[in-house]
Structure formats: structure tokens, C-alpha cells
C-alpha positions as CSV (number, residue, x, y, z in Angstrom):
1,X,0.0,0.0,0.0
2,X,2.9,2.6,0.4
3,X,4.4,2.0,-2.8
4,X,0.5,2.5,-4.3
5,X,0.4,6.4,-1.9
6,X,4.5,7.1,-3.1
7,X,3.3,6.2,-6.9
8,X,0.3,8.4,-6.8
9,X,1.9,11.3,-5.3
10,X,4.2,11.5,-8.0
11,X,1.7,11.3,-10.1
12,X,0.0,13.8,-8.7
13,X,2.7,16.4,-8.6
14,X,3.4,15.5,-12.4
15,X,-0.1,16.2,-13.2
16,X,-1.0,19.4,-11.7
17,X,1.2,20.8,-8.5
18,X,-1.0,22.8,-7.4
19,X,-3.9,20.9,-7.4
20,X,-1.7,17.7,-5.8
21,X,-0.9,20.4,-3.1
22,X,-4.6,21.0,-2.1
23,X,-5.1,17.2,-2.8
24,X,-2.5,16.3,-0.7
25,X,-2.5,18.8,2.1
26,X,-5.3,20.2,1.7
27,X,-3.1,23.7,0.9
28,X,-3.7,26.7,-0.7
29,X,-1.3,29.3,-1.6
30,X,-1.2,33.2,-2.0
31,X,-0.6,35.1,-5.0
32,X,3.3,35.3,-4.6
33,X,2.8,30.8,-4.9
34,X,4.2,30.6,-1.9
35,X,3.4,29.6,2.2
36,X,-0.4,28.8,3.1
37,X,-3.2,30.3,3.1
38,X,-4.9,28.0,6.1
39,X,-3.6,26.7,8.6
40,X,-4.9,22.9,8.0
41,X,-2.4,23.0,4.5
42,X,0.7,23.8,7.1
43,X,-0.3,21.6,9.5
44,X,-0.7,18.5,7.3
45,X,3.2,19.2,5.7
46,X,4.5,19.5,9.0
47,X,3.0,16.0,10.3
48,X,4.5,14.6,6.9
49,X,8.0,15.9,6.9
50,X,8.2,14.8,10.6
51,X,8.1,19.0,12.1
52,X,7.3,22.4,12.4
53,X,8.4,24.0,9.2
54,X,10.2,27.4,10.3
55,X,9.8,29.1,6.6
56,X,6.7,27.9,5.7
57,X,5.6,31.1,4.5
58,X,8.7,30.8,1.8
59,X,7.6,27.4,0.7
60,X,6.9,27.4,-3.0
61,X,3.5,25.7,-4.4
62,X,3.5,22.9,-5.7
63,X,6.7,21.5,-4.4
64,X,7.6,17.7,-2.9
65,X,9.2,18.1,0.1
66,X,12.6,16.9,0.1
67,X,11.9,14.7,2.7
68,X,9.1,12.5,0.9
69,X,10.8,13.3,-2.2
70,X,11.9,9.3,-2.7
71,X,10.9,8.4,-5.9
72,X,9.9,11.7,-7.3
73,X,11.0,12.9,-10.0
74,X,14.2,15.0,-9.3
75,X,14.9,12.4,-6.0
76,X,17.2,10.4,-9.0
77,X,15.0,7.3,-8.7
78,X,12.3,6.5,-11.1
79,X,8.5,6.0,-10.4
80,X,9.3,2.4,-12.5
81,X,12.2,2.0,-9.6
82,X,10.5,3.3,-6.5
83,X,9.4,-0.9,-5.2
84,X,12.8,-1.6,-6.0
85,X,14.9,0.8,-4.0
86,X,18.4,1.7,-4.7
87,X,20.3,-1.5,-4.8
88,X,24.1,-1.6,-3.3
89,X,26.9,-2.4,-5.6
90,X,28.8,-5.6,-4.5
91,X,32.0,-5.4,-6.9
92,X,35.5,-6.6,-5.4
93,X,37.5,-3.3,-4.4
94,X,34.3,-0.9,-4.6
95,X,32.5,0.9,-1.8
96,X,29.1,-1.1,-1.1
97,X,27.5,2.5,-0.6
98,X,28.0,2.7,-4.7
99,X,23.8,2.3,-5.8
100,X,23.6,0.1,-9.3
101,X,21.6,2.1,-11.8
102,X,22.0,-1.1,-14.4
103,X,23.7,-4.5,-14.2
104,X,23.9,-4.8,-18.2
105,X,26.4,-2.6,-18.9
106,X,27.4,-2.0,-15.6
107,X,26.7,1.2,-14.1
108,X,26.8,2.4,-10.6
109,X,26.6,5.9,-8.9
110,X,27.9,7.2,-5.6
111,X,25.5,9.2,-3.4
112,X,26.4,12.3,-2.2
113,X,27.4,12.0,1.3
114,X,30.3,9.5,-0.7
115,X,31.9,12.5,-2.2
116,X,32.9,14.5,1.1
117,X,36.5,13.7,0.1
118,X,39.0,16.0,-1.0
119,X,39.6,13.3,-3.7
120,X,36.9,10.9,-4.7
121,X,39.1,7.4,-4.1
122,X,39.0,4.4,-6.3
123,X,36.4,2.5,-4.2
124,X,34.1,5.7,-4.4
125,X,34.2,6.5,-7.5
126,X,31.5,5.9,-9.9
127,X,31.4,3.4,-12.7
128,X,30.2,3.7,-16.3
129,X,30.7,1.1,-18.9
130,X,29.0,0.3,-22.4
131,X,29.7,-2.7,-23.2
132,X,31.0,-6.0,-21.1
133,X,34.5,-5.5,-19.2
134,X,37.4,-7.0,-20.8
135,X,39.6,-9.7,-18.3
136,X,42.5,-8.1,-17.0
137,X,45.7,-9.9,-17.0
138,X,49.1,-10.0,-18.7
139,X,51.8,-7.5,-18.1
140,X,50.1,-3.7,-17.8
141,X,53.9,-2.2,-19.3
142,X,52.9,-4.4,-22.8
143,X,49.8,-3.0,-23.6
144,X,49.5,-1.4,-26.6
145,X,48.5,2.0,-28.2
146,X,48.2,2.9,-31.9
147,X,48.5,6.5,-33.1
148,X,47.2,6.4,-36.8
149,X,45.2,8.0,-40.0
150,X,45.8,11.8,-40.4
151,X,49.4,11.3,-38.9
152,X,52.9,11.7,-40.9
153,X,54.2,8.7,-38.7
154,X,51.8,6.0,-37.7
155,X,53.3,4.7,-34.0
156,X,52.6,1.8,-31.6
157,X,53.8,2.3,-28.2
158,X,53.7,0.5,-25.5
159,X,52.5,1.3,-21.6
160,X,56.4,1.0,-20.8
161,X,57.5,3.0,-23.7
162,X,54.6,5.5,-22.8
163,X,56.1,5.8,-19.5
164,X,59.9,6.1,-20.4
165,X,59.5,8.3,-23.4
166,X,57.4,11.1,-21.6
167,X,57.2,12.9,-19.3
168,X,54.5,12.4,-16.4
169,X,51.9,15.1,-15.3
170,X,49.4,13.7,-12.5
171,X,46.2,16.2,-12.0
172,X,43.4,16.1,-9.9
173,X,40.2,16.7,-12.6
174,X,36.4,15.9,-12.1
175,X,35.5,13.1,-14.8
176,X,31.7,12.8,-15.1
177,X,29.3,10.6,-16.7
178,X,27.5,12.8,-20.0
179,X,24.2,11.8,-18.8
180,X,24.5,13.0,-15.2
181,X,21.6,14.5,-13.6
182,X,19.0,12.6,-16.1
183,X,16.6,11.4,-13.1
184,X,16.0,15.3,-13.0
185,X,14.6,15.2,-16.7
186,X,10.5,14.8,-16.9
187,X,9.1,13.2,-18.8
188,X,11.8,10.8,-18.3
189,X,14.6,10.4,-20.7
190,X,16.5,7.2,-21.8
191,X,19.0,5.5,-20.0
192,X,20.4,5.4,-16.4
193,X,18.6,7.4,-14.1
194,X,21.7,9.1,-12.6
195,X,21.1,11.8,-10.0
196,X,24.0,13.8,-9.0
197,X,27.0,10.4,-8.7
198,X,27.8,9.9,-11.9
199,X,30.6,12.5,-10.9
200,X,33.9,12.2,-9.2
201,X,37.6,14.1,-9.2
202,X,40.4,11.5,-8.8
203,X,44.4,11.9,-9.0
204,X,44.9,11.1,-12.7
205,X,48.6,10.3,-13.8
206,X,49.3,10.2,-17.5
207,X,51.2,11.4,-20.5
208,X,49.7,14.8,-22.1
209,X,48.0,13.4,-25.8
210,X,49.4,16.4,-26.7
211,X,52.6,14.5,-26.7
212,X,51.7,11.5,-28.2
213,X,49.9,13.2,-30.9
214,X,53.3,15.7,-31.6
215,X,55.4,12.0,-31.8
216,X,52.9,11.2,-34.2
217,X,53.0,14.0,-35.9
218,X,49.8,15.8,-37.1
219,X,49.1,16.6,-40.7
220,X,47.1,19.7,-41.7
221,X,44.0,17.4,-42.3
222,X,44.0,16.5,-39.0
223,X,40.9,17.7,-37.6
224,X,39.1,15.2,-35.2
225,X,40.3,12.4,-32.6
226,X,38.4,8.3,-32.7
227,X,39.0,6.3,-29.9
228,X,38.5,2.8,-29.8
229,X,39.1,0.1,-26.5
230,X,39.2,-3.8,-25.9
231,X,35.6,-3.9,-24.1
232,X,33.4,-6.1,-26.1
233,X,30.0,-5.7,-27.5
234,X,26.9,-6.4,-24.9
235,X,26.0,-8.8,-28.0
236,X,29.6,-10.1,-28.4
237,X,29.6,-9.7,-32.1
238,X,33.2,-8.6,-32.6
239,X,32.7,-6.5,-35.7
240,X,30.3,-4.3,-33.4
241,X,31.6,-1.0,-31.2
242,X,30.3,-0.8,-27.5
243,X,31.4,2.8,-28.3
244,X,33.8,5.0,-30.6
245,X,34.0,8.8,-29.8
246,X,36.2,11.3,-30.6
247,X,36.7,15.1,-30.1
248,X,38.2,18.3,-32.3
249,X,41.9,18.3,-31.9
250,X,42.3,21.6,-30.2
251,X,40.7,19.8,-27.4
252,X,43.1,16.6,-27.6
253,X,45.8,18.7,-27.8
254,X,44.9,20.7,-24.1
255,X,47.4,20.6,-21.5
256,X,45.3,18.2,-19.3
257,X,43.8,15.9,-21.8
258,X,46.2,12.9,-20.8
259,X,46.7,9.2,-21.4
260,X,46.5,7.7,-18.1
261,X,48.2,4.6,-16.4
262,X,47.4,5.5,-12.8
263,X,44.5,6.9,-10.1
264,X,45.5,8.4,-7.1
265,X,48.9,7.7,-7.2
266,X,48.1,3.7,-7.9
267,X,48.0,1.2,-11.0
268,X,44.8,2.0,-12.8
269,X,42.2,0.0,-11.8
270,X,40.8,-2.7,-14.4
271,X,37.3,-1.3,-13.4
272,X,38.2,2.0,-14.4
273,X,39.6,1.5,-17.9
274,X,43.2,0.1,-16.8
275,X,45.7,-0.7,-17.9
276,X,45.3,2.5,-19.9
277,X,42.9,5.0,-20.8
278,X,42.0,8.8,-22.0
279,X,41.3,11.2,-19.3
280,X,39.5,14.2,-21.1
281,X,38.2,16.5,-18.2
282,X,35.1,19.3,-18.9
283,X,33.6,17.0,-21.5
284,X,31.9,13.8,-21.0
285,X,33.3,10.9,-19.6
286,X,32.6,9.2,-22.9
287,X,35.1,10.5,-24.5
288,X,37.8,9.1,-21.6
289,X,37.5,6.2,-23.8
290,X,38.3,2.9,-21.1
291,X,40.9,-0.3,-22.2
292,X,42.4,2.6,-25.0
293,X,44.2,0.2,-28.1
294,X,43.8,2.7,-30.8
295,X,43.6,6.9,-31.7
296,X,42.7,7.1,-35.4
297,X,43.3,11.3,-36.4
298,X,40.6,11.6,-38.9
299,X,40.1,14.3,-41.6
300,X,36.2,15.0,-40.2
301,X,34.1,14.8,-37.5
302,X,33.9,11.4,-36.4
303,X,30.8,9.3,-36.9
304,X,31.3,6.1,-34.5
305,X,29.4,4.6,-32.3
306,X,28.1,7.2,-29.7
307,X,28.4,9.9,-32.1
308,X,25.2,10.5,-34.2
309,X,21.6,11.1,-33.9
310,X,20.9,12.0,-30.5
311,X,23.8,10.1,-28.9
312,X,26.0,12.5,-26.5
313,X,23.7,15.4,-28.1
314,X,22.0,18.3,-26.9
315,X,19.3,20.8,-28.5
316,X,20.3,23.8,-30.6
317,X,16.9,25.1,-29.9
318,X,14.8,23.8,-27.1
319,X,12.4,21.2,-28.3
320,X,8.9,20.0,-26.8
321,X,9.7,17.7,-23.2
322,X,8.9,14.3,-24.4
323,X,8.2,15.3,-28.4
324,X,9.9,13.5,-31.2
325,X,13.7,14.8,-32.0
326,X,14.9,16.0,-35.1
327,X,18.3,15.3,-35.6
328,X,19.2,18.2,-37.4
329,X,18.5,20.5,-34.5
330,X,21.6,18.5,-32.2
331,X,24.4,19.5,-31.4
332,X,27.3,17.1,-29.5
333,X,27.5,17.8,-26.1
334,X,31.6,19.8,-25.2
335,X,31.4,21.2,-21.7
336,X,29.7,20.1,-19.1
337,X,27.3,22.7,-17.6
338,X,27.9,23.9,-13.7
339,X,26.8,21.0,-10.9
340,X,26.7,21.9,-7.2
341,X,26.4,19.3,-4.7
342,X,25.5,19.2,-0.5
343,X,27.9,16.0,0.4
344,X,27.4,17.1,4.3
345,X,25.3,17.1,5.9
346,X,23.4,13.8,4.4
347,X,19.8,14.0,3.4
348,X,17.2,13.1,6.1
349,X,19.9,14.0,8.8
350,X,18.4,14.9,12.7
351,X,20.2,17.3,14.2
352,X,19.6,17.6,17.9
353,X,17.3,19.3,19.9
354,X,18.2,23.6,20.4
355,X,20.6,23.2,17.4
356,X,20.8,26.6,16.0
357,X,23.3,26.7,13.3
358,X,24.7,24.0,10.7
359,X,27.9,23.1,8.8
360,X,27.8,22.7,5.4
361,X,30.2,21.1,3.1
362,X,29.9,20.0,-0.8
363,X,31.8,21.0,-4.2
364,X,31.0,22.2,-7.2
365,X,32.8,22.0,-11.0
366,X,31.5,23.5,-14.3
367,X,33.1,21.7,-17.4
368,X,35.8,23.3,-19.4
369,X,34.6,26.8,-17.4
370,X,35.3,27.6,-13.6
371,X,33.1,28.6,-10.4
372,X,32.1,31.4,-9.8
373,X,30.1,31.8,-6.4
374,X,28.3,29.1,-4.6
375,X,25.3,29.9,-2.8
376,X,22.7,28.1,0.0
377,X,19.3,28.7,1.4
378,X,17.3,27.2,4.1
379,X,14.1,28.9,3.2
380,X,13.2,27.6,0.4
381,X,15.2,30.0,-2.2
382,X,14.0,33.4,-0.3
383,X,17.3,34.4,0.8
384,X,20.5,33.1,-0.3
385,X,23.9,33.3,1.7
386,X,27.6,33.0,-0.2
387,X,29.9,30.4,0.7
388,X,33.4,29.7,1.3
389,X,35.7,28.7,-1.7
390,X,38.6,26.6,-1.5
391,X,41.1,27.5,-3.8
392,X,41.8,24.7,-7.1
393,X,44.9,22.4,-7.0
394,X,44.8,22.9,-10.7
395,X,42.7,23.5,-14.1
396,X,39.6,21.2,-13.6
397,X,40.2,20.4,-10.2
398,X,36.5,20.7,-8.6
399,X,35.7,23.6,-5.9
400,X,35.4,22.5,-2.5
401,X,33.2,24.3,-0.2
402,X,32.1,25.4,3.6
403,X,29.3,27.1,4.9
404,X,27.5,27.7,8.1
405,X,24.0,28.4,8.2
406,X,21.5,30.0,11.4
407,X,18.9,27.4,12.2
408,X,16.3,30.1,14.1
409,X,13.9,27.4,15.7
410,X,13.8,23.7,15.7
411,X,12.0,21.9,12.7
412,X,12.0,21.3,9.3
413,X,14.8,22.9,7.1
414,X,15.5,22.4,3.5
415,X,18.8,23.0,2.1
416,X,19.3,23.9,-1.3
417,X,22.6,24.8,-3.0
418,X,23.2,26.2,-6.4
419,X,26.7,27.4,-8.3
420,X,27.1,29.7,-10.8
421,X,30.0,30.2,-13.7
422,X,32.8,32.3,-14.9
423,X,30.3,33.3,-16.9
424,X,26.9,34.0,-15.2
425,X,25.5,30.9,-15.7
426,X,23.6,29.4,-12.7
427,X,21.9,26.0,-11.9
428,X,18.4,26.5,-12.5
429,X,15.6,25.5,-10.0
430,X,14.4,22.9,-12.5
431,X,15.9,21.0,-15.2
432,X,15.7,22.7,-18.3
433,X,16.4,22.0,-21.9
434,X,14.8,18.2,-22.1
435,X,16.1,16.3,-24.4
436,X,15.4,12.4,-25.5
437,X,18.9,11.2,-23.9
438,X,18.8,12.9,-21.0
439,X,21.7,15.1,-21.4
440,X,22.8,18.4,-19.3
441,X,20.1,18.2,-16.3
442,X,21.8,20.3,-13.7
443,X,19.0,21.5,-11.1
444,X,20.1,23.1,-8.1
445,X,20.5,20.2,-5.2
446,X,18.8,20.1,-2.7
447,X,18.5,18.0,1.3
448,X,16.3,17.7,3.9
449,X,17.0,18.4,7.7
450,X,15.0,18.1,10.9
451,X,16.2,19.6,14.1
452,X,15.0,18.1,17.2
């Protein structure tokens, strides 16, 4: 019976907010859409979230609360899911807080609260594959990578050549899954329902493609990168790509775009693409093509798999939420957009009774672009207070952040935190700009509290 009330409440909210608020709470709001105008509306939120609600009068209409938020849209887990519940990953050397969004591919996310560190380790970080994961075995330093096409000298290098012929730059840089954020999307959009996890800024240690790509050296024609990796086809039809993308060579050839051998000062993990891979940070993860054997230069735009119709795309101009897509109007997705995230406190925290203040600490990153200001509220979006930037270890790194907040009475607080760019660009309090992929959903993030 409560998965039959959670359903229907979504529903509801889908439907018509407004009228799912008098529905469901029997609320009716002013003209500015926010607080209640009778008492019985406040009341009935306040026995649902578990408390007095300090700011109701800020509370917008037509708004889940946080708190009962599980399942609805924006909460990162699908209606379709809700029965289900997040599922722990089990995978040998991974954090069992990891929540599988699919099991073929294998995909996993890491909630929130699993990014408080400085640097997201191995066993935290996310995982994103499209097709099966290739065996791991042999001697790493004998892999192989082939530089060819649009080259003067075609090369083949091994991981040990790689290693003793270049020179090594290790960065700390935010890699993150293209489709992160789709949950937020409604209607839905295909593929994994990722809410804010598919995100996560490791040590990466590598040789700049730059360099491999001057060895190689470029011809005029050179215009666009295709990678290509070991990790079979889902079907296992060898003549098949799980994926093939590329990128414009002014972008390979960026000081932190790197071949990589090692995370966080360690072998590269098998899970994560070892024994070598492409690290290409501000884009999507996609193109940090895992198991890397080959970089064909190509004289155009490549066209492999993961590169047309509406795959790693994005609207030119905004198109109907759930209407048909015309390929024409996509354009491939580059940089990332800006992403804020609360990793402390955890959502549904209790604080203790008389608390008056809390700590707040998350990050926030913004593709090929820095961050600007961060900002939080606890009421609802009225008021918003600035907080505390830590400054980058380098280009990419992601911006760590404190703040400390007044609590005025005990109750029920929402937290909500939004960035905003170098150049003026801020999360919006929604997703915006649906698409049929699920691509760039970036809403503002937002936790529940309760004090006493």
C-alpha cells in the first residue's frame, strides 16, 4: 500500500502541483505561490516531513518536500524504480555505498554524502561502462597503443615505452558521466537514471595526448580524434563497437587531456579502464575512452558509435519535453554545464534538539569553465547566503566548499545549493532543456533536515 500512496503522489505532482498540493495537504497558496493560506495545509506538511516547518511562508507551491521526495522525479530514482529501491553495488574493491543504476552494462553511482573527500578514491568512484569488461591480466607495461590515420608517422607504443619516453603530469580533474543528472529530466529520458553520482575528481597520472599526438605528428587534415578500447560488444559480435568517440583536436591537444596509467597515485584499476585509458576532463566521460588500443586522427568529424543522432547530443533550440527529436536540431554535447552538490550534511539528517546553526560542506565544478560563487538557502530559495571557496589544485580540479547556516527554531529545514560560472550561468531551480537522452540536467540540489 505505500508503494500504491508514493506512486500516486508523484503522479499527482506530475499532473498538476498545485492541485496535488490542495489534494494532498489540503493547501492553498497566495498570489506570490508561496506559504499557506490556512492553517490545515501547514499543519498536514509538518505532520508529513516529521516537524514544524520554520519558513513555511517561503515554501513554493507545488513543491515535494525533500523529505518525501523518494521516488519523485528530481529524488534520482524513477516511479518504475521506486518498489525496487536503490540496490548496493557488491564489486570486489568498490565501496558497497555505490547504488547500481544497471547491471547490463554495468553502471553504478555514488550518493552524495560518498563525495565529502577532497579526492573521490578508487572505491568511491563511480562506474560507467558500455559494453562487457574485458579480463585483466598479462603485463600492464605491454599494452599497446596505436596512433594512426591523419598522422605523418603511424606509431605503436607500448604502456612501458609510454612511460619512459614522456614525461608524467598527475592532475586532480572531475571526470563525469555525460548523462548526469538525467533522473531530474520529466518526462523521463532514456538510459540510467543518474542523479547527481555519476561524478567524481580523482588523482589522474598520465602522459599529455598532446605528446603523443606531436610523436605522431599531425598533418594539416588533421581535424578530429576516434578512440576505440578492448571492451566487447553487450551482444559479443566482434565487428560491433560498444562505443567509438572522438573530439576536435584543439581539445586533444589541451594541456590536461592525458593518457593515463594510474588513479590516485596507484596502477589504474581494471574497473576504471586500466591498464590505460583517455582522461579528457570538462567533457563527458565518454570520450575518456576505457581499455584505449587505438587513436585514429581523422580528416572530419567522427561518426562512430556514440556519435550520431541523438547520442551525447544536446538541443540547438529547445524542443517540446517528451516530443519527437529532429536530428538536425543537435548539437554534440563539449562542456559540461555547472553542478553543485551538498555531500554534508546527508539527506534526512536529525540534528539535535536547540541546534541553532549547521555546517555545510559539498563541491561544485563546471566543465571546461570555472566557479564562480556558490550559494545556499534554508528557506526555500528566499534568501541566499555565499559560501566559502577553496582554492583549485589545478585547471579542472573541482571547488570545495564550507558554509555555516543559522537554524532560528527547531523543525523542518531544507537545504538547497546552487553554483554559478565564470560566466553567469547558474543551476536552475528545475531541469531545463529536455532532451530524449537525458543530457545536461543540472538542477540546483537540494536535502532535507529536521532539528530536534
Amino acid at each position: 500500500m505505500a508503494d500504491k500512496i508514493e506512486r500516486s503522489l508523484v503522479e499527482l505532482y506530475l499532473a498538476d502541483p498545485e492541485r496535488a498540493d490542495a489534494l494532498v495537504f489540503g493547501r492553498r497558496s497566495g498570489v506570490s505561490r508561496r506559504g499557506f493560506l490556512n492553517g490545515a495545509g501547514l499543519a498536514a506538511m509538518g505532520t508529513a516531513v516529521g516537524g514544524a516547518i520554520p519558513f513555511a511562508d517561503h515554501v513554493p507551491s507545488g513543491l515535494i518536500p525533500a523529505a518525501l521526495a523518494q521516488g519523485a522525479p528530481g529524488s534520482g530514482q524513477s516511479p518504475q524504480a521506486a518498489p525496487k529501491g536503490p540496490q548496493p553495488l557488491n564489486f570486489p574493491g568498490k565501496d558497497s555505498g555505490l547504488v547500481v543504476l544497471g547491471d547490463r552494462p554495468l553502471v553504478a553511482e555514488t550518493p552524495e554524502p560518498l563525495l565529502d573527500d577532497e579526492t573521490t578514491p578508487s572505491a568511491k568512484f563511480f562506474i560507467r561502462n558500455n559494453g562487457q569488461i574485458p579480463e585483466s591480466g598479462g603485463d600492464p607495461n605491454a599494452w599497446k597503443l596505436i596512433v594512426d590515420g591523419e598522422v605523418n608517422n603511424k606509431i605503436e607504443l607500448t604502456l612501458g615505452e609510454l612511460k619512459s619516453r614522456f614525461q608524467p603530469k598527475t592532475y586532480r580533474m572531475v571526470l563525469e558521466c555525460g548523462g548526469n543528472g538525467r533522473s531530474f529530466f520529466q518526462p523521463q529520458a532514456r538510459g540510467n537514471q543518474w542523479t547527481n553520482g555519476g561524478a567524481g575528481c580523482a588523482e589522474w597520472t598520465g602522459v599529455p595526448l598532446s605528446e603523443v599526438l606531436k610523436a605522431a605528428g599531425l598533418k594539416d587534415t588533421a581535424k578530429y580524434t576516434a578512440h576505440y578500447g578492448t571492451d566487447p560488444h553487450l551482444s559479443g559480435d566482434p565487428t560491433k563497437e560498444s562505443l567509438s568517440r572522438g573530439m576536435p583536436i584543439p581539445k586533444a591537444i589541451e594541456e590536461h587531456s592525458l593518457v593515463v596509467w594510474a588513479m590516485n597515485g596507484e596502477t589504474l584499476p581494471n574497473i576504471h579502464g586500466g591498464p590505460l585509458r583517455l582522461v579528457i576532463p570538462g567533457w563527458p566521460g565518454s570520450l575518456s575512452h576505457k581499455w584505449l588500443t587505438r587513436i585514429w586522427i581523422r580528416d572530419r568529424e567522427h561518426d562512430g558509435q556514440g556519435m550520431t543522432g541523438t547520442s551525447y547530443r544536446v538541443p540547438i533550440t529547445p524542443m517540446i519535453p517528451g516530443g519527437k527529436a529532429d536530428d538536425k536540431n543537435f548539437r554534440i554535447l563539449e562542456s559540461m554545464p555547472v553542478r553543485s552538490i551538498i555531500t554534508h550534511p546527508a539527506n534526512g539528517a536529525r540534528l539535535p534538539v536547540g541546534t541553532r546553526e549547521v555546517g555545510l560542506r559539498g563541491a561544485a565544478w563546471a566543465g571546461d569553465l570555472s566557479v564562480k560563487q556558490v550559494d545556499l538557502s534554508t528557506d526555500f530559495g528566499a534568501t541566499w547566503t555565499g559560501a566559502e571557496l577553496k582554492p583549485l589544485r589545478n585547471r579542472y580540479d573541482w571547488t570545495r566548499w564550507t558554509a555555516t547556516l543559522p537554524l532560528p527554531a527547531d523543525g523542518y529545514y531544507e537545504l538547497w545549493v546552487r553554483a554559478t560560472d565564470q560566466d553567469g550561468r547558474m543551476q536552475p531551480y528545475i531541469a531545463g532543456n529536455w532532451n530524449p537522452q537525458g543530457y545536461g540536467a543540472n538542477p540546483m540540489h537540494r536535502i532535507a533536515i529536521l532539528v530536534g
